[in-house]
VOPAGU-2260 file (C-alpha; in pm, 1 decimal, decimal comma):
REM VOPAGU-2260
SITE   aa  ch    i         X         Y         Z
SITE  UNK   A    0   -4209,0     947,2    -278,3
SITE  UNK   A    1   -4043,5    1263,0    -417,8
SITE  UNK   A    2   -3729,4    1226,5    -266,9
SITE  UNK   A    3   -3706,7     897,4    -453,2
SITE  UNK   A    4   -3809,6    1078,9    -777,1
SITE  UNK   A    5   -3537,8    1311,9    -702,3
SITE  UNK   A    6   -3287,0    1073,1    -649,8
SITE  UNK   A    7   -3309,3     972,2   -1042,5
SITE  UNK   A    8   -3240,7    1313,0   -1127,3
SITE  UNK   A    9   -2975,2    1366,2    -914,2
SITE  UNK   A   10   -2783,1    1038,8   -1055,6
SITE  UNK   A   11   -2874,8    1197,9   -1401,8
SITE  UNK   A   12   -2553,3    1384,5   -1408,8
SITE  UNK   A   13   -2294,9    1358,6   -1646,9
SITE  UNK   A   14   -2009,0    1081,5   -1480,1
SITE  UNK   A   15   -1659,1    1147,5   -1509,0
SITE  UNK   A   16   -1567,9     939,4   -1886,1
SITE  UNK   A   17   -1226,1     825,9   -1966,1
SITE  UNK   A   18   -1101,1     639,3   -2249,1
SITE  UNK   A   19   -1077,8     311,7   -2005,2
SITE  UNK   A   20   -1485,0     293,1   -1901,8
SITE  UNK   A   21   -1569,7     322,0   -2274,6
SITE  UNK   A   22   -1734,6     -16,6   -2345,9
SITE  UNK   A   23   -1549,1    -145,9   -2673,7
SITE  UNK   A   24   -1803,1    -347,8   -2823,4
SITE  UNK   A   25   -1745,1    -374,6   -3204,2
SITE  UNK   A   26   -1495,3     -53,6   -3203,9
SITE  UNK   A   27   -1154,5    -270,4   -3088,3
SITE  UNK   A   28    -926,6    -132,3   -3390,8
SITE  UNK   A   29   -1097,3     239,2   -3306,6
SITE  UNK   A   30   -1052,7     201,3   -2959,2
SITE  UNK   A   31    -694,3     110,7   -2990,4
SITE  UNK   A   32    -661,7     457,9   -3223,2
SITE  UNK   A   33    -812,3     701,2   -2961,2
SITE  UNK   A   34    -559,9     560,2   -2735,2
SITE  UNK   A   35    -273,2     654,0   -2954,4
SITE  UNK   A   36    -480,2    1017,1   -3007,4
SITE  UNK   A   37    -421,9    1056,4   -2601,8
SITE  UNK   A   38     -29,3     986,0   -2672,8
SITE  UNK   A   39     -16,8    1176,8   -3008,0
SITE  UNK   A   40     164,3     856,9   -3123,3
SITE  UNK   A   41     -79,1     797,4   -3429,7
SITE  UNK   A   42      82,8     862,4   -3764,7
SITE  UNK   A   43    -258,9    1037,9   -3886,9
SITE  UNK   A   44    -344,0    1308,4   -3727,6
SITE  UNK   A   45    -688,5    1372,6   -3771,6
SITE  UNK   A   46    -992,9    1111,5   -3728,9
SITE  UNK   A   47   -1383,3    1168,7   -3709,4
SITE  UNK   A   48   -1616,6     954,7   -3559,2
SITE  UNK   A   49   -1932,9     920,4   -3614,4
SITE  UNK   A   50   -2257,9     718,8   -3494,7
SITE  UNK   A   51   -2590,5     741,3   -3367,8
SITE  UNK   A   52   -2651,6     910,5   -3019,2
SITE  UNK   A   53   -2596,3     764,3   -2750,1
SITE  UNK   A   54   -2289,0     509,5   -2940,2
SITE  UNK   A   55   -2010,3     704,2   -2717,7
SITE  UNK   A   56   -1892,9     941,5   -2910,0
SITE  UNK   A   57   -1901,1    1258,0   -2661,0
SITE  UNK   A   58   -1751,4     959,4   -2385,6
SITE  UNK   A   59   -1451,6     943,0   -2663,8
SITE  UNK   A   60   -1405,3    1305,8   -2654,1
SITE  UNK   A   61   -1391,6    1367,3   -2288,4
SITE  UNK   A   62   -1168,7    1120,0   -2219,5
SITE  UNK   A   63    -940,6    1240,1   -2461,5
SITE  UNK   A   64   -1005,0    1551,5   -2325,5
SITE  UNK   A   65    -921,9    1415,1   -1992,3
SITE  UNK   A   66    -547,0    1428,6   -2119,9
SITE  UNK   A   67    -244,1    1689,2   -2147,4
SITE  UNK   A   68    -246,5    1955,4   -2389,3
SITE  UNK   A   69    -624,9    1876,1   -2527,5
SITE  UNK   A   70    -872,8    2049,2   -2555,3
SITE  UNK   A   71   -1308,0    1976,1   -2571,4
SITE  UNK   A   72   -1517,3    2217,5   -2756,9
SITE  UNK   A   73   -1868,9    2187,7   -2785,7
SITE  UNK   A   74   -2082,3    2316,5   -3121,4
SITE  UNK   A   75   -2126,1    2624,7   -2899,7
SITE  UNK   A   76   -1817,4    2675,1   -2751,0
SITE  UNK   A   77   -1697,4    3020,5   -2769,9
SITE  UNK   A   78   -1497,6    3148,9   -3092,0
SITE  UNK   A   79   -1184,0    3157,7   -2877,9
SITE  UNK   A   80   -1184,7    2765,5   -2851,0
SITE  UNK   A   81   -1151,9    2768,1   -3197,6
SITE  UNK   A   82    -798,0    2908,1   -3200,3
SITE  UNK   A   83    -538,3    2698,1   -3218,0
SITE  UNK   A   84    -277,1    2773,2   -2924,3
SITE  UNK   A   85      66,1    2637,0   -2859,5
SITE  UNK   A   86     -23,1    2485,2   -2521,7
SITE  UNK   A   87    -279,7    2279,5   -2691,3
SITE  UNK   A   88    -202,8    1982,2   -2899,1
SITE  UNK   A   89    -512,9    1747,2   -2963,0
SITE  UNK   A   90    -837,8    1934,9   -3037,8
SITE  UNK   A   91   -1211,7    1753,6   -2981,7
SITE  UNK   A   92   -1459,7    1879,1   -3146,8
SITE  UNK   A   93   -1853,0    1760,7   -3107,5
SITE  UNK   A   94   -2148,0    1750,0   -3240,2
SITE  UNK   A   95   -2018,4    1932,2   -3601,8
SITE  UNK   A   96   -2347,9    1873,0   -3747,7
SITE  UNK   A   97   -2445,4    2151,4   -3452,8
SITE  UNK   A   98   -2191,1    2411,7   -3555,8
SITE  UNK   A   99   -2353,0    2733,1   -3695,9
SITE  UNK   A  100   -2262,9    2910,0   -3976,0
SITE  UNK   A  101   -1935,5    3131,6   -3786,5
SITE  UNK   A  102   -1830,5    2852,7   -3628,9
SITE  UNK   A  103   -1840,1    2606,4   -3894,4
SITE  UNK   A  104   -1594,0    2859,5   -4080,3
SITE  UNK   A  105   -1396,6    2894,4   -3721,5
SITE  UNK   A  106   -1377,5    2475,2   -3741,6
SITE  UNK   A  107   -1224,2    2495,7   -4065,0
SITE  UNK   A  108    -969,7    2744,4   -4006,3
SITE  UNK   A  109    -895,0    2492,3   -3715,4
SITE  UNK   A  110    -868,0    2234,7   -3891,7
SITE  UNK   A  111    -576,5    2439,4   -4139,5
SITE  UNK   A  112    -389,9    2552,7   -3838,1
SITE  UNK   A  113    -381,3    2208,5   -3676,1
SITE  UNK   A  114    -212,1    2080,2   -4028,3
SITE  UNK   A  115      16,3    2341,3   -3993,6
SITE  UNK   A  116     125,6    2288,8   -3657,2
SITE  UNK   A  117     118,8    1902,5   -3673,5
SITE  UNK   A  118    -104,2    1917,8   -3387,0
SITE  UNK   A  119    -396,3    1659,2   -3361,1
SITE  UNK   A  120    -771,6    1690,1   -3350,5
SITE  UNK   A  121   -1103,4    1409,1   -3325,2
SITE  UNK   A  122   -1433,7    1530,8   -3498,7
SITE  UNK   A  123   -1752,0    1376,2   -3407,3
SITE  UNK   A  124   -2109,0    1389,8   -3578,6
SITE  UNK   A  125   -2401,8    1165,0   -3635,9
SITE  UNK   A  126   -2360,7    1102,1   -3959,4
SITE  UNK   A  127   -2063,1     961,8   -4213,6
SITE  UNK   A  128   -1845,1    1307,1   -4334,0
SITE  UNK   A  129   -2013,0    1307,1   -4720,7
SITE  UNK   A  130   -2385,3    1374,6   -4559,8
SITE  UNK   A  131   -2308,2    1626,5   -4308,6
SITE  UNK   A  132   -2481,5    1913,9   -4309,6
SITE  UNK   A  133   -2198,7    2185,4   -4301,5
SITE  UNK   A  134   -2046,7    2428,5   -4586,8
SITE  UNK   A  135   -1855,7    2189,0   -4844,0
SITE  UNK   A  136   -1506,5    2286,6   -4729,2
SITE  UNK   A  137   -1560,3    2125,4   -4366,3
SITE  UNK   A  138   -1743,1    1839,6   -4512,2
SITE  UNK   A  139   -1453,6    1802,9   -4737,3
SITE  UNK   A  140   -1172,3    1822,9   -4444,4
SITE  UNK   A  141   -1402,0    1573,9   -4235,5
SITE  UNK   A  142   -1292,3    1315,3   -4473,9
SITE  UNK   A  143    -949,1    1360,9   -4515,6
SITE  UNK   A  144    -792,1    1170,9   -4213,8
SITE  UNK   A  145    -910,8     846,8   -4038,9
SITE  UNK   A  146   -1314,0     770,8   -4059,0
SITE  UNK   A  147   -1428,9     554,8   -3785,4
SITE  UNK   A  148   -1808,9     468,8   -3715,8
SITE  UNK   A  149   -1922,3     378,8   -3361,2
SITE  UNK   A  150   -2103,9     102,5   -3349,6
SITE  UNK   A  151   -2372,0      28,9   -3000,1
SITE  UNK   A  152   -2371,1    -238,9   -2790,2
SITE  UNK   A  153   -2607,6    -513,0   -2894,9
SITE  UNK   A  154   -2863,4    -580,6   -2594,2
SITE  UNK   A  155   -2639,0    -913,6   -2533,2
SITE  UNK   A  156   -2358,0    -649,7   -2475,7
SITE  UNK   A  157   -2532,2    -428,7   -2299,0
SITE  UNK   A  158   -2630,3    -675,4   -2037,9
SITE  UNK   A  159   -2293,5    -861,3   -1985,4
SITE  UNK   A  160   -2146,9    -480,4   -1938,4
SITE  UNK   A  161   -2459,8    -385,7   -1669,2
SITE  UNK   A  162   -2406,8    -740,1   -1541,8
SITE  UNK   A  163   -2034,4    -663,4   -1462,3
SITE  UNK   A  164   -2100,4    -358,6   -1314,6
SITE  UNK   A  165   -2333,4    -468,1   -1063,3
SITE  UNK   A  166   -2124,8    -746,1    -964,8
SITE  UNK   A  167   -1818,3    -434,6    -910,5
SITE  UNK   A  168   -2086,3    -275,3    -675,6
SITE  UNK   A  169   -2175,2    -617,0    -504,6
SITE  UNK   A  170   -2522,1    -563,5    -642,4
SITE  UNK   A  171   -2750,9    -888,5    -719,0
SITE  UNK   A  172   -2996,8    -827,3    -977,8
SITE  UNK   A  173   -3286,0   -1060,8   -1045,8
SITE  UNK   A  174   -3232,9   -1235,1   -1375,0
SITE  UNK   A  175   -3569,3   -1041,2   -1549,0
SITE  UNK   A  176   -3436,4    -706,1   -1426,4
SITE  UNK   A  177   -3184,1    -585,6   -1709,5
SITE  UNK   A  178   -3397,6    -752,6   -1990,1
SITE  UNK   A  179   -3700,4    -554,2   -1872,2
SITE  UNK   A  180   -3490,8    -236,8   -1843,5
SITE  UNK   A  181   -3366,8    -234,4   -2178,9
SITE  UNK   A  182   -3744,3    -256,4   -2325,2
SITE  UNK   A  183   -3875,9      39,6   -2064,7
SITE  UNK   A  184   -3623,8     257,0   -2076,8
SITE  UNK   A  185   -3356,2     467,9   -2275,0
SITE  UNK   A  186   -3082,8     238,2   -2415,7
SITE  UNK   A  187   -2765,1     424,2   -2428,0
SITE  UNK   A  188   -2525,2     309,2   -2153,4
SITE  UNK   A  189   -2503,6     621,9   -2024,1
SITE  UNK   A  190   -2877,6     636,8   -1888,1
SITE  UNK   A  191   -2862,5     253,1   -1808,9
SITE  UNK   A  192   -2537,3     262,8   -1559,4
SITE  UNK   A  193   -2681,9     530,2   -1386,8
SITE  UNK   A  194   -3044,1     343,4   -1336,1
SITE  UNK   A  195   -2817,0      91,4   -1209,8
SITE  UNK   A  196   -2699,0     340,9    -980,5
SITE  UNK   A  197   -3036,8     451,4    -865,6
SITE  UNK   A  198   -3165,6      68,4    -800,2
SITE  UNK   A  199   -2890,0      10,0    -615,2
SITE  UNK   A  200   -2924,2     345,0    -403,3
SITE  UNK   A  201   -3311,9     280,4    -400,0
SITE  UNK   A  202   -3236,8     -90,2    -310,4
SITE  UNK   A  203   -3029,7      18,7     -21,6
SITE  UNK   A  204   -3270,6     254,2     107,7
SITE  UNK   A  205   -3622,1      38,0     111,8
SITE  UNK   A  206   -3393,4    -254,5     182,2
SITE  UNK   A  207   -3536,5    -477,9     -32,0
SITE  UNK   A  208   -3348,1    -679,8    -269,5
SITE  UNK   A  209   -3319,9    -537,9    -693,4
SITE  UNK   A  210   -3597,5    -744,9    -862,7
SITE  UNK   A  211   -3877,1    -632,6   -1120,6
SITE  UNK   A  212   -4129,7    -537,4    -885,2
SITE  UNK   A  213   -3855,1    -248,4    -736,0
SITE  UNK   A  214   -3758,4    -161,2   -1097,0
SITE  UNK   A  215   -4081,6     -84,9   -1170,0
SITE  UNK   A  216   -4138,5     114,0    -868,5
SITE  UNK   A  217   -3826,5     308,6    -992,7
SITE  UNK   A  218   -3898,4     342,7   -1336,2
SITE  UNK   A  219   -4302,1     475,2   -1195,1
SITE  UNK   A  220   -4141,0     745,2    -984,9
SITE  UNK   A  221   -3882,2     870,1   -1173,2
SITE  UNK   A  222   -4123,4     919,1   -1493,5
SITE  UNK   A  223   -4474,2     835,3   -1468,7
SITE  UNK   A  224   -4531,2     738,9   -1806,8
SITE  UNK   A  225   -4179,1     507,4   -1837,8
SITE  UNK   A  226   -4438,3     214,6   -1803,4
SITE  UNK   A  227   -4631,4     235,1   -2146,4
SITE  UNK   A  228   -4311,6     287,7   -2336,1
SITE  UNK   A  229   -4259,3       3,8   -2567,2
């Protein structure tokens, strides 16, 4: 069954994300923000979100990114990215807990230019800006604008969203299916849309219908020990 096994790699790659598929949750009043980011129609420039992994916080950043005049830049984006440019008006920056030493100063400089200018720019880290570990200065301008944490989807939400999405894709799923998921497998939504995306390939392909017993037949070949994980 290898070609099965690779089928859950091959759905492992990263899906387009736009501000519209983010799944709002608890985050309605942040939501509505990152929507004015996209327009530059918020009266605050600057925001950083934070959260634990897997909350939607590099989803955020890509969809903003997905707009005019932005620009993403990962922790180890090239020093280059870090230069503010008249073409560019929103800058995204990830995972600032990741930035080394050079381009944590780089970030700040950023940061002083996009003041300047009166450009925009969305931070994103793990933690709340007065515990991240960066030189003072960034910590410092992580704090100045808008502060937002991103909070997950409870299981309940989690389920209604998978639920939804199968019904988009005509997909019936047995009612124990999604429950069972949630416990045996990784629970950010990212991984969980696209396991729906391999039991409904896999579903298609053995033509059998998506209950537990083809989950677990899923969950066996794409990672052998998925089973014992509690």
């Amino acid at each position: 069954m290898h070609a099965m096994k690779q089928l859950v790699l091959d759905l492992g790659a990263e899906p387009a994300h736009s501000l519209d598929t983010f799944q709002i949750g608890a985050n309605a009043e942040m939501a509505h923000l990152m929507h004015q980011f996209a327009q530059r129609a918020s009266r605050e420039h600057f925001c950083y979100l934070w959260g634990e992994t897997g909350a939607g916080k590099t989803h955020i950043l890509h969809g903003l990114a997905a707009t005019d005049g932005a620009r993403y830049i990962a922790a180890d984006a090239d020093p280059d990215q870090f230069v503010h440019t008249p073409e560019v008006t929103l800058y995204l920056v990830d995972d600032i807990d990741q930035l080394s030493p050079q381009r944590q100063i780089d970030a700040f400089a950023l940061f002083n230019q996009v003041r300047e200018h009166g450009s925009y720019m969305v931070c994103a880290g793990p933690v709340p800006p007065a515990v991240l570990p960066v030189r003072e200065d960034l910590r410092t301008r992580m704090g100045w604008g808008l502060v937002y944490q991103i909070h997950g989807l409870s299981d309940d939400e989690k389920i209604a969203a998978l639920t939804q999405a199968a019904e988009a894709r005509g997909l019936t799923l047995s009612a124990s299916v999604l429950p069972y998921l949630l416990s045996h497998f990784k629970r950010d939504m990212r991984s969980l849309s696209t396991m729906l995306d391999a039991l409904d390939q896999y579903s298609l392909e053995t033509q059998r219908p998506v209950t537990l017993p083809l989950l677990r037949d899923l969950l066996l070949q794409g990672n052998p020990q998925s089973e014992t994980k509690e």
